[in-house]
Structures are given as C-alpha cells and as structure tokens.
N, C-alpha and C positions, 0 to 999 in steps of 0.2 A: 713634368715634375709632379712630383706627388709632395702630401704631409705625413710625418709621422708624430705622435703623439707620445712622447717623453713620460712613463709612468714613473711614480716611486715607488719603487720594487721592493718585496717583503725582504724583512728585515731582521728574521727570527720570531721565535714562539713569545706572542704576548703582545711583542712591537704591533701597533696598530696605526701610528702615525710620526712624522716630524716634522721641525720645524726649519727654515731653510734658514741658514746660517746668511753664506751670500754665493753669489752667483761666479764660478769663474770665469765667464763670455758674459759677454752683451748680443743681445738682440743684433740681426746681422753678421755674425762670426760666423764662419765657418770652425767645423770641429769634424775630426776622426770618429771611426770608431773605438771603442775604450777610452777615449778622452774621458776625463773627469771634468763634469762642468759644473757642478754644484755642490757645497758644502751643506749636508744637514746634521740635525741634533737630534737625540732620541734621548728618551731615559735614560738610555743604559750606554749610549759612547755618542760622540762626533766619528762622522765617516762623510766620504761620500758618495757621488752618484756616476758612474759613466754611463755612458752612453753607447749603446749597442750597434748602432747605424752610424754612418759620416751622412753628414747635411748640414744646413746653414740654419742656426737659430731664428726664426720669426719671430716668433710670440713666446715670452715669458707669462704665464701662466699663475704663476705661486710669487711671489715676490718677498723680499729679506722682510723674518722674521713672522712670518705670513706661519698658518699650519696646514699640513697635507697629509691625508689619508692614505697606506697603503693602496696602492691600485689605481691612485686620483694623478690625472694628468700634471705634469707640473708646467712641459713648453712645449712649445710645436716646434718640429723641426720640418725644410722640404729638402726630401732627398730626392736620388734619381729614380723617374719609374714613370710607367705613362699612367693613367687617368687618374681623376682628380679626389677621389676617397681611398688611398695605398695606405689606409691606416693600420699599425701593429695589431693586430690579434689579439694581442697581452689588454687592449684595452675593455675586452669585454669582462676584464675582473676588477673593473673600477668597483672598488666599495659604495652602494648604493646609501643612498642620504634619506632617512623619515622624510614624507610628504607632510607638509602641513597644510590645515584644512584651504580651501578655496578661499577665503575672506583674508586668513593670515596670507597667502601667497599672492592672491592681491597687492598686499601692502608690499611685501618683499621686493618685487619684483620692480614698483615704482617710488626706491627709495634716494631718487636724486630729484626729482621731481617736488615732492611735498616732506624734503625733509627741514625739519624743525632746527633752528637756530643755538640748539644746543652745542656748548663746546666742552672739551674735556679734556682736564689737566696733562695725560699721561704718565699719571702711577701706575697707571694700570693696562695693561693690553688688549687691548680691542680690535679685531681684526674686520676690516671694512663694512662685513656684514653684517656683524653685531653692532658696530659705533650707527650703523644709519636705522637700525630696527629701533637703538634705544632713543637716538631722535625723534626718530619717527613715534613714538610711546611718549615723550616726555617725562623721558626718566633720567633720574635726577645721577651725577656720580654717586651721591652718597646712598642712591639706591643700588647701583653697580657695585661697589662692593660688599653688599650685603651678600651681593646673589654667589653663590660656593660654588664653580666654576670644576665642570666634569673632565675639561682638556689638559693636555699637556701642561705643566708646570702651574695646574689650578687656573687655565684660561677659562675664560667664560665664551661656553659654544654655543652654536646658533639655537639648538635644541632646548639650553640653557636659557636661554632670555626667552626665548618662545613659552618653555614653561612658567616662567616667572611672571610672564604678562595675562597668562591665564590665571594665576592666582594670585591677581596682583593685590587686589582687594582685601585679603587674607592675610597681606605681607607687612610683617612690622618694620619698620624702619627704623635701622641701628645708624647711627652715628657713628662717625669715623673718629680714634683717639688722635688729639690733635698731639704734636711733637711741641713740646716747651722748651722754650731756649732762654735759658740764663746767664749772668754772669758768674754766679755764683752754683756750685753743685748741689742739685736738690735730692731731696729725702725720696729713693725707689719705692712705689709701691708694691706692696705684696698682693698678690691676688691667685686662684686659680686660672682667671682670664690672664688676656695678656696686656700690660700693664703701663699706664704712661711713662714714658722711659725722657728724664731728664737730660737735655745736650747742653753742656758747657760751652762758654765762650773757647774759641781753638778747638774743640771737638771734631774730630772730620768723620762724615758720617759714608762708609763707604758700601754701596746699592750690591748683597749677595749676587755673584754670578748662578747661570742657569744650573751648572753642576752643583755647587755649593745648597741653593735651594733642595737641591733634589735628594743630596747626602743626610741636611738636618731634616728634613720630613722623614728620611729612610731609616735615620738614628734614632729619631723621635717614636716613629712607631715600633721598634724594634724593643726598645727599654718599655714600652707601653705592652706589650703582647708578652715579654718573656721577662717571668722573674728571675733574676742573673745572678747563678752563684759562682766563685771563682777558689780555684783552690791553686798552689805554688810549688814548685820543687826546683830544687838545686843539683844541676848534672854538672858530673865530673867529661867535659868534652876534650881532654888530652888526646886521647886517640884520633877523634874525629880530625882533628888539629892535625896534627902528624901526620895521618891518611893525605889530608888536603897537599898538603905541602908538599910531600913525595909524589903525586898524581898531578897537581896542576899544570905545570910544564909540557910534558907528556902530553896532558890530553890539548891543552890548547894548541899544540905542533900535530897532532893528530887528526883532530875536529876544526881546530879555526873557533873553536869555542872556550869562552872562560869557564872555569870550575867555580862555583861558587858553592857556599856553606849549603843553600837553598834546598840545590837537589837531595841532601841528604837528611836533612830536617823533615821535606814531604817524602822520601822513603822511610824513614821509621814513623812519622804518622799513618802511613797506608798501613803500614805494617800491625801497628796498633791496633787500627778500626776492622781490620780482619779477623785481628782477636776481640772486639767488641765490637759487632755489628751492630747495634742498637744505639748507636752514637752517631750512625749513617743515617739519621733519619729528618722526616717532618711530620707534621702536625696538621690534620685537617679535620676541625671540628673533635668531635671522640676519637678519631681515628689516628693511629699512628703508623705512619709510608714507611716504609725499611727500603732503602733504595737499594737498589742492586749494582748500580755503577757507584764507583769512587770517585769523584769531582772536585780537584783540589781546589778551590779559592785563592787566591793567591794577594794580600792586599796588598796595592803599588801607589807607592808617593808619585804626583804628576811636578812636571816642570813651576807650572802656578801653582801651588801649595794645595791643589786639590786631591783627591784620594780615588781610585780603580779598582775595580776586583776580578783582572783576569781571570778563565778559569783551565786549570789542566785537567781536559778531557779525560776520564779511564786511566787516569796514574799508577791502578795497580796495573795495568798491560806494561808499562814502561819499564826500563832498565834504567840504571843511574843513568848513562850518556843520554838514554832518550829523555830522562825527565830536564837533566842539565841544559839540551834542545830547547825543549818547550818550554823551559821558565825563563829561560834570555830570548828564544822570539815574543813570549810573551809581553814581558817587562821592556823591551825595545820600544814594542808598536803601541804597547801603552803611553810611552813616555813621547810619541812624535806624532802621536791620534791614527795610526793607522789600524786600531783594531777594530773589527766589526762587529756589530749587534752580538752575535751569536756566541763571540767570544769572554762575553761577561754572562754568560747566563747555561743553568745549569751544576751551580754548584754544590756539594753537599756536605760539605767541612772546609776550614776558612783556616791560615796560616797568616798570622801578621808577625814579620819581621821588626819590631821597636828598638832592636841592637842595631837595627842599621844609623839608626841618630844616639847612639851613644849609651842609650836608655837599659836599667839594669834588668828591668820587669814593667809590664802593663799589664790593664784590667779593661781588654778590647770587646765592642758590642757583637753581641750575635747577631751574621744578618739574617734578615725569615728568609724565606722558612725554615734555614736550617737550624740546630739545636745545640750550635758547640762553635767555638774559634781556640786556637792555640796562639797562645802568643811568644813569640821567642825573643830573650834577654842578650843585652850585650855578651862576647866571649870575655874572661878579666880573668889575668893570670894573679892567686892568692894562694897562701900557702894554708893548706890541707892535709887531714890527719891520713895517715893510709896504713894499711894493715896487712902485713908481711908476716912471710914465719918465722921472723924472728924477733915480733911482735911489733907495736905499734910505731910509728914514725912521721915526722912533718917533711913535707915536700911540696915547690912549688908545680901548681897544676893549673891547668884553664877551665875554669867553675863558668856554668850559664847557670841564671833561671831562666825556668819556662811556668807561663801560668797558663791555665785551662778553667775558660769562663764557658759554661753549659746553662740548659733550660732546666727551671725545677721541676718544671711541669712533668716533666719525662724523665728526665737524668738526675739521678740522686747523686748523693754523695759516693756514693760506693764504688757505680759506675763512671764518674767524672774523674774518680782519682783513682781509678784503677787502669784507666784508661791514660791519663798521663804519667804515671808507672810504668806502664810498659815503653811509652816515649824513651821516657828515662833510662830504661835498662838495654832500646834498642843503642843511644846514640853512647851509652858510657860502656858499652863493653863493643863496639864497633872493633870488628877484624882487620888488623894493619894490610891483611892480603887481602881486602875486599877488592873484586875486579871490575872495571871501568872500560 
C-alpha cells in the first residue's frame, strides 16, 4: 500500500486559499475516485473538493473551519501501490510558508509543552497555531483584536502574530467596544469610527455569516473607491413582451430550456458596450484597462438571502439561445452551490435584475474593478402617449425603468447616459422576427 496526499487544488486567478467548511468522510472511509469529500469556502463561492485517486482516508489533515493554502496538503489517503513514499507529484507545488528565525521556530514548534494558561472567548478565530503562539506570548484577547488579520475573512495568520510579537513594544493597545444592553433604547453614537451600538431587551443579535461578511466589506469598499453617479430611463418594452411570449414555448420544446427576459437585457447591453467601449473598463492607478472581452456580471439572489455574481464568459460570442444557456446554468448552480471559483470572477459590466422582487428601479453598487452596473425595473403595463400618423394617441404598453450607476472618475455623464440610451433604443424597437 502506498499514501497519497490530498492537495487543495487551484481554484482560479487570485484564489490563494480556503477554508474547509466540513468533511464528507471520516477518517477510515473508503472513497472512489471523483468522489467529493470535502466542502470548502473561498472569497468568491463554496465548492468542493474531489478526489483524483480511490483509497481509504487515514489522516485528516486540515480540520472544520481550519484554513488551507492552494497546493497545501489537506489528508492523506493509502491507495494501491507498492512502496511506501507513492506520493502525488502535484505535492511538489505546495505553497511554501516564510521561515521564521531559529529562536521564533524554537517556540513554535514546543507549543504544547510550555504553553501559557491563557483562555479565549471565541469571537474571534484562531486557528491552533496562532491560539498556542499567543499563549505562548502572553497575549492578552484584547490584544488579539487589535492585530488586522491578512487571512481569509480578516483571520489572523501565523505571519500576523509573528509580526506583532516583534513589534510588540511599539503596539498600543486598543480596547475592545463593549456591547450595552438595556431595557430601554439608548441614544446611537455618531462617530467616524465604529460606534457603541445599543441592544434592547428582546433584541436578537444575529452573528454575519462568512458570505455576508465578505459582501459588506466588498460594498464597503466599492462606495469608498467610486464616486457613484446614477442616471434613469423609461423603456417602452412591448415588443420585447410579445417576442418572449411567441418564442417561449417553442424554444423550451426545442432546448429543455426556459426563455427568460435576461438573455435579452444582456444582448442589448453587449450591444450597447460595443458602441461605447470605454464603459468596458477598469481602473489601475492613472491608468485606464479597456478590456477586450465582454464579461457579463450577472447578480443572483441565493436561497439564504445572500447575493452571487456569476459571470457570462465572452457574451458578445453568444447568440440569444447560447446566452439563454448560460444564464440558467448559471443561475441554477448558483442557487444549489455548485459553481466554481472561476465562475464568479472575470467580469467587466454587472446586470442586476430588481424587477425580479417586484421593484420599479434601483441605485445598485459598482463592483471593482469594474466601472458601471445596469440595473433592470419591474415590467408594468400603463398607459402611454404614442405617436401615429395620425397624430398622438394613449395606449396601454409595458413601461420598464432601467437605471445606470457608473464611476465619475472615468465615466461622465455624457458617456453613462449615452450608453444607457442605446439600451433603450436596443430593447424598445426590438424585431418581432428576432430569431432564436
């Protein structure tokens, strides 16, 4: 019998680690190959991991909630094979870890031994190595959250405490804002910092999950880096209406697929961004990236009230069926976690649906780097002036808004509303014969 060593395998451009969710085997199991055995989290989606080989779990390696570097072992497995080092290949791209000096690796390494009677609450995550260094230091929690934490989800890494103990001397020590709990609702402070926040008797205070965390930092810095202007229009989408309803049948007996408004929303925005390419962009430093691929964005409400950004790869390559394709396997595997890293990242204009809750208009964040989001209004059938040759006339039609929030930095007014303009003229003179 041999071991094989279970890497976590790259995960897309950026991905550099994650965290394991839980384990689907225990220690002991036998497992196929392609079996899925573990759940992780990254920035950018939940997925998981299979497994390349069939063997029998030995050693878990990484454990729930634990984090793991690209290329870092997470379990061993022994499969068939004769001598006793049959280890994968793929492990020689384990992400290597900074040495710290002889004296710090000393302590590391003997931290069951002489570790310090320190306990800690659990607000905060510490992963084994870190909880026994800071032990081992005599360091206090409320020094622990001072320290601004480089890892995943703001964890504090090994590297992290290691620098902190070298400049420990240096370090002022912040206080942690305590939580007041009343009977009665007290008066919010205002501050630039963040601010003692008042809990009522019956308040239930409910602990952000890891997505949620990762969405308000993502919004936070997004309205910090782009000043956001938003300009509105009112499409006449009768046609579109009518198209849909005569083709949907049709193609769902044809494809196995539903027709939804979607595909036609990101065909006339590809179509738009062709005629203002300068709206395809980002931002680096002075410099403004004109991207050459079209990358729709697509934002997708999750099961638990949280929020996805699939993306449709090269959208101008696509025909309506192909984009109607990819925005339902899209929107499928978003909603049941089966999309992967690579599928949220890459995109370079952002489409949010808010008609789908009923909603007439929104005023949705830019995400970075890109420099623009469209957002699309409920369909609402009202009656509207229309202009015949035989002069004006009211009739009931199906009105959208759409509003278009851009970066000032880059995108003026000129080009923001010219560009939702052309939206507008693609989706309100839409061809009854458009072919599908």
């Amino acid at each position: 019998m041999a071991e094989y060593k279970l890497l976590l395998p790259s995960m897309g451009e950026g991905v550099m680690e994650a965290t394991i969710i839980t384990w689907l085997f225990n220690e002991g199991d036998n497992v196929k190959e392609d079996d899925s055995v573990v759940e992780i989290a990254t920035d950018k989606v939940d997925s998981d991991v299979p497994t390349p080989v069939s063997g029998k779990i030995v050693k878990i390696l990484k454990q729930k909630d634990e984090v793991a570097k690209v290329g870092e072992a997470i379990a061993i497995l022994e499969i068939e094979g004769e001598g006793g080092n049959a280890v994968s290949e793929e492990i020689k791209t384990e992400t290597p870890v900074s040495t710290p000096d002889a004296e710090t690796l000393k302590t590391i390494e003997e931290p069951l031994q002489t570790a310090a009677s320190t306990e800690f609450s659990g607000d905060i995550y510490l992963s084994p190595l870190v909880k026994s260094i800071a032990q081992q230091e005599n360091i206090s929690e409320t020094e622990l959250k001072s320290i601004k934490g480089s890892g995943l989800e703001g964890r504090i890494t090994k590297e992290d405490i290691l620098a902190y103990v070298s400049n420990r001397g240096n370090q002022p020590v912040q206080q942690a804002a305590p939580v007041q709990v009343a009977s009665t609702p007290q008066p919010v402070a205002t501050s630039a910092q963040a601010s003692t926040i008042s809990v009522a008797a019956g308040d239930e205070i409910i602990p952000m999950d890891r997505m949620r965390k990762i969405i308000a930092e993502n919004m936070v810095k997004a309205k910090q880096i782009a000043p956001h202007v938003t300009s509105f229009i009112e499409t006449d989408v009768t046609n579109v209406v009518k198209w849909r309803a005569k083709n949907k049948d049709m193609f769902e007996k044809r494809e196995g697929e539903k027709l939804t408004f979607m595909p036609i929303f990101v065909k006339a925005i590809v179509k738009a961004i062709q005629d203002f390419p300068m709206i395809n962009v980002s931002i680096n430093g002075d410099n403004i990236i004109k991207k050459k691929n079209i990358n729709i964005g697509m934002a997708t409400a999750l099961p638990d009230g949280n929020l996805i950004v699939p993306v449709i790869k090269n959208a101008d390559q696509l025909s309506l069926s192909g984009l109607a394709k990819a925005i339902n396997d899209l929107a499928y595997r978003a909603r049941n976690k089966k999309l992967r890293p690579e599928d949220t990242q890459g995109a370079t204009y952002t489409i949010s649906n808010v008609g789908s809750f009923g909603n007439l208009m929104g005023t949705p964040i830019i995400p970075q780097p890109q420099v623009a989001i469209m957002a699309i209004g409920a369909i609402v059938k009202k009656p509207a002036v229309l202009e015949t040759k035989d002069g004006d006339v009211i009739a009931i039609r199906q009105l959208m808004f759409m509003s278009h929030s851009y970066d000032h930095r880059v995108v003026d007014g000129s080009l923001g509303g010219m560009m939702l303009k052309h939206v507008h003229d693609y989706l309100q003179n839409w061809d009854l014969n458009t072919e599908i």
